[in-house]
N, C-alpha and C positions, 0 to 999 in steps of 0.2 A: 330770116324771120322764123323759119323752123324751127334751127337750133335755137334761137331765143326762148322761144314757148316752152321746149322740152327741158332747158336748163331751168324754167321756173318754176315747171310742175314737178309733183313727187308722186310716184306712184306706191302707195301703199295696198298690201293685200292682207286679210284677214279670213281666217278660216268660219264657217258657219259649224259654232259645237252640235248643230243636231247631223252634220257630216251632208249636208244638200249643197255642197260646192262654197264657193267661196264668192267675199264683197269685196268688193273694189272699189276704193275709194281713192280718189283723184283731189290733193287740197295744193292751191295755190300758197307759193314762199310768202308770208310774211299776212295770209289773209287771215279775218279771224273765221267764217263759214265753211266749212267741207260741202261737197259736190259727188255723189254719187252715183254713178252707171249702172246699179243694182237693184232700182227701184226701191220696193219695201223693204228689201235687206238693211236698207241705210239708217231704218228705224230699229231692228232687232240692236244695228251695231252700235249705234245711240244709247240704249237698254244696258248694252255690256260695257261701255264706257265706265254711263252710270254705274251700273254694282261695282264696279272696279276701285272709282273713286272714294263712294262709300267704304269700300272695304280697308282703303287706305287710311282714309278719315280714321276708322275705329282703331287700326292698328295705331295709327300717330297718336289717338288719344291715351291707348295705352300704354306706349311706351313712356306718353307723358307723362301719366300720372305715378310710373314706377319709378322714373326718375326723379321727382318730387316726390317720393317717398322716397326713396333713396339718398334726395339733398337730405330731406328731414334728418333722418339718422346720422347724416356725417354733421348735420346743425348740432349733433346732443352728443354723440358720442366719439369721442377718440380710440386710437387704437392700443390703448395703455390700457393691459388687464390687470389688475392687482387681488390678487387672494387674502383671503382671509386665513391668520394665525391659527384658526381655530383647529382641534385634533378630531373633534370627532367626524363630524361630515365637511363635505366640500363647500366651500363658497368663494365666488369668484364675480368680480363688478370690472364695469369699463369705466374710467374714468369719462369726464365731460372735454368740451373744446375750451380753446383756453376766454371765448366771450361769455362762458358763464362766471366768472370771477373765480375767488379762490376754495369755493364750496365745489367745484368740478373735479378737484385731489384727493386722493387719501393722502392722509396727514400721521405720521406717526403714533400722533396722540391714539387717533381714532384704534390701531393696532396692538397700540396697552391698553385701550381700554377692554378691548375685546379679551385679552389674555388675561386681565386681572377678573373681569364677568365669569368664565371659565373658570379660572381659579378659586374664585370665595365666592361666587354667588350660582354658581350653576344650577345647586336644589332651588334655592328659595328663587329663583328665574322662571323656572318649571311652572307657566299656568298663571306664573303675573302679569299685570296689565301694565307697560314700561310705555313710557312719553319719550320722546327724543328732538332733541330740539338742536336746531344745525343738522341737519340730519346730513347733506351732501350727497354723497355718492351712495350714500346709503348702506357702506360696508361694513358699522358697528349695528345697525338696528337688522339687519337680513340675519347676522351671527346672531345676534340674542333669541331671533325669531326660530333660528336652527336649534337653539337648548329649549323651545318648550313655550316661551313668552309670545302674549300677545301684544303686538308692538305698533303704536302709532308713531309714525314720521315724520316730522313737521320741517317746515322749510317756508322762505317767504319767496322764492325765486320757484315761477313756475315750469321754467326750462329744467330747473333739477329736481324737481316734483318727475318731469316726465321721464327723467334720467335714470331717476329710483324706481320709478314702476318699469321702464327694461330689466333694469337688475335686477328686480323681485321675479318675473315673468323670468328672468335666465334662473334663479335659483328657487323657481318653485318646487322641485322636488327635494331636496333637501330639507325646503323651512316647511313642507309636508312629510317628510320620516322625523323631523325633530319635534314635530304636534303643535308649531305654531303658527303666528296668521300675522300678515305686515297689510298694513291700512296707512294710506298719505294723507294730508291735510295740509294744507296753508295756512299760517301762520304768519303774522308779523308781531316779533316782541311789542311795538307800541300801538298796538289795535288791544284795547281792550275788551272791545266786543267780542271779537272772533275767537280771543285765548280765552274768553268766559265758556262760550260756545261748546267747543274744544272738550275743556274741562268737566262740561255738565256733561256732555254728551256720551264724552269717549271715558274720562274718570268713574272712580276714582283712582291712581296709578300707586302702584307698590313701588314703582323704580322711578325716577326721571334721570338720563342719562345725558351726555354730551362728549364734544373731544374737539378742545382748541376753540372755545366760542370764547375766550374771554381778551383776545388782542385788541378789541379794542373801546377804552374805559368809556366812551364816551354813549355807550349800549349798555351800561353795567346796570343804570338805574333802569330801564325798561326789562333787562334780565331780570333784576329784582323784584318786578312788579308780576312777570309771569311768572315768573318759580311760588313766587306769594298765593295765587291765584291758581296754579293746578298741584298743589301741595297739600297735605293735611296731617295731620299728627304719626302716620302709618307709614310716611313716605321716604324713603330714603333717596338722595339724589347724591349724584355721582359725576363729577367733572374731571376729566384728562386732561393737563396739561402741559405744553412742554418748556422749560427753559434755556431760550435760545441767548444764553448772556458768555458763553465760552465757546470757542468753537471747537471742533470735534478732533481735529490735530493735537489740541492743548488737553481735553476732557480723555483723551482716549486712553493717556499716559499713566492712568491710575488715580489720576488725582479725586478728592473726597466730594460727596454730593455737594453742588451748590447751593444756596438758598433758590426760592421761586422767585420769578422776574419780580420783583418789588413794582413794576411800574402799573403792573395789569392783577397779576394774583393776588397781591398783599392789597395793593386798593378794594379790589372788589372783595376779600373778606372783611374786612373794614369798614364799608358797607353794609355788609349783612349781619354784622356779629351782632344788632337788634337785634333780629327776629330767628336769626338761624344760628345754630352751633357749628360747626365745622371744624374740621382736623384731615391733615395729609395721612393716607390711609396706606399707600404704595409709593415708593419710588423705583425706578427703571433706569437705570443708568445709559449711559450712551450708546445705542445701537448701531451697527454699519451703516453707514449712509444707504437710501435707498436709489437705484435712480440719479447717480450722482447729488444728492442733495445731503447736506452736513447735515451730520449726525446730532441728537441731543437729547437729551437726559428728558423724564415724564414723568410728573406728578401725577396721582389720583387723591382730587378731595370730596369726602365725604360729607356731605350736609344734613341734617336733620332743623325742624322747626322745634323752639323753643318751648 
């Protein structure tokens, strides 16, 4: 019967931190009450239990909450860096995960477009107020922000709203030695409230820029209707695109510029040819694949209002 009793109890000892000896505390296997020979000791040990617990609590909360910051971030961002062309200062963006769709990439366009901005518009960038629409990753409007422009970013996905503002926050110092400022906004082409908004607010824009917004025709007439809408006789607008109709094995061999995808550029200038002028300003011939992805050739069209 002895040994029965000793095989069920546990003897546990605990030291007293003010060093006046130690509690003894005696709990029965499987009970849920502890039983102490210590008298009032058994309440100090109660006390330290307590803060013990609590202490755990906070610590568990916080590791929570870094951890959920921490999903967040792997929610937005991928481990794909992609730099920007540009010569004079650094820029460097993370791409998105692949559930934000295909505004999570840089796209080649967005790359000429950066280079041909550099090229022919660097002064007159300097101090303009540029619209950007498709904005994505945000790696043509952070470059323009780096030569001097003040650059609004529009997007209708707010997962790559929040994507852009890391990337802006990673190349703050650069788009502050180049003297300009990046500001995001949401946007949806077929909201005509909010691209009115937009327009008054943040207008009038010396640039409106893009890269690769026109794949698909069935957005063309709502593109139409914002470019109408934050546009005005001073405005020059700028679209990158590329034409994926050869593939880059066959294009690589020398062969002459193609025409633009008939299916998407030739429509939507066709379109616009009311109200807007437009003329291919640049072509870019076939670049190395990036990233294993085929290579292809990239228009820049220039548009003006009539």
């Amino acid at each position: 019967m002895a040994s029965r009793v000793l095989r069920n109890l546990h003897l546990t000892l605990r030291r007293n931190p003010e060093g006046r000896g130690r509690t003894r505390i005696l709990s029965r296997k499987g009970a849920t009450g502890r039983f102490s020979r210590a008298g009032p000791m058994s309440g100090f040990a109660h006390k330290c239990r307590g803060a013990t617990t609590q202490a755990q609590a906070q610590a568990a909360t916080q590791t929570t909450t870094a951890t959920t910051s921490s999903a967040r971030r792997s929610m937005l961002e991928s481990d794909n860096k992609v730099a920007s062309p540009l010569k004079a200062v650094p820029v460097t963006v993370n791409e998105g995960v692949p559930n934000m769709g295909v505004g999570r990439s840089v796209w080649e366009s967005g790359l000429r477009l950066i280079d041909f901005l550099e090229e022919n518009h660097r002064e007159e960038i300097k101090g303009a107020k540029v619209l950007e629409l498709g904005t994505g990753t945000g790696i043509v409007g952070i470059s323009a922000a780096t030569m001097g422009a003040d650059v609004v970013m529009t997007d209708r996905e707010e997962k790559l709203l929040e994507l852009v503002e890391k990337n802006i926050q990673t190349n703050s110092k650069s788009i502050e030695i180049g003297g300009g400022t990046c500001v995001t906004e949401r946007m949806d082409w077929g909201n005509r409230g909010r691209t009115t908004e937009v327009a008054l607010t943040k207008g009038p824009f010396n640039f409106i820029i893009a890269s690769d917004i026109l794949y698909s025709s069935p957005s063309h007439i709502m593109l139409l209707e914002t470019l109408w809408q934050c546009t005005d006789v001073d405005t020059t607008v700028l679209i990158a695109y590329p034409s994926r109709d050869l593939e880059w094995d066959v294009r690589s061999k020398g062969v002459d510029p193609v025409p633009p995808d008939e299916k998407c550029l030739h429509k939507f200038t066709q379109l616009t040819a009311e109200r807007f002028d437009s003329e291919i300003v640049k072509y870019f011939p076939p670049a190395e694949p990036r990233r294993g992805n085929k290579g292809y050739s990239v228009y820049v069209m220039r548009m003006k209002l009539k």
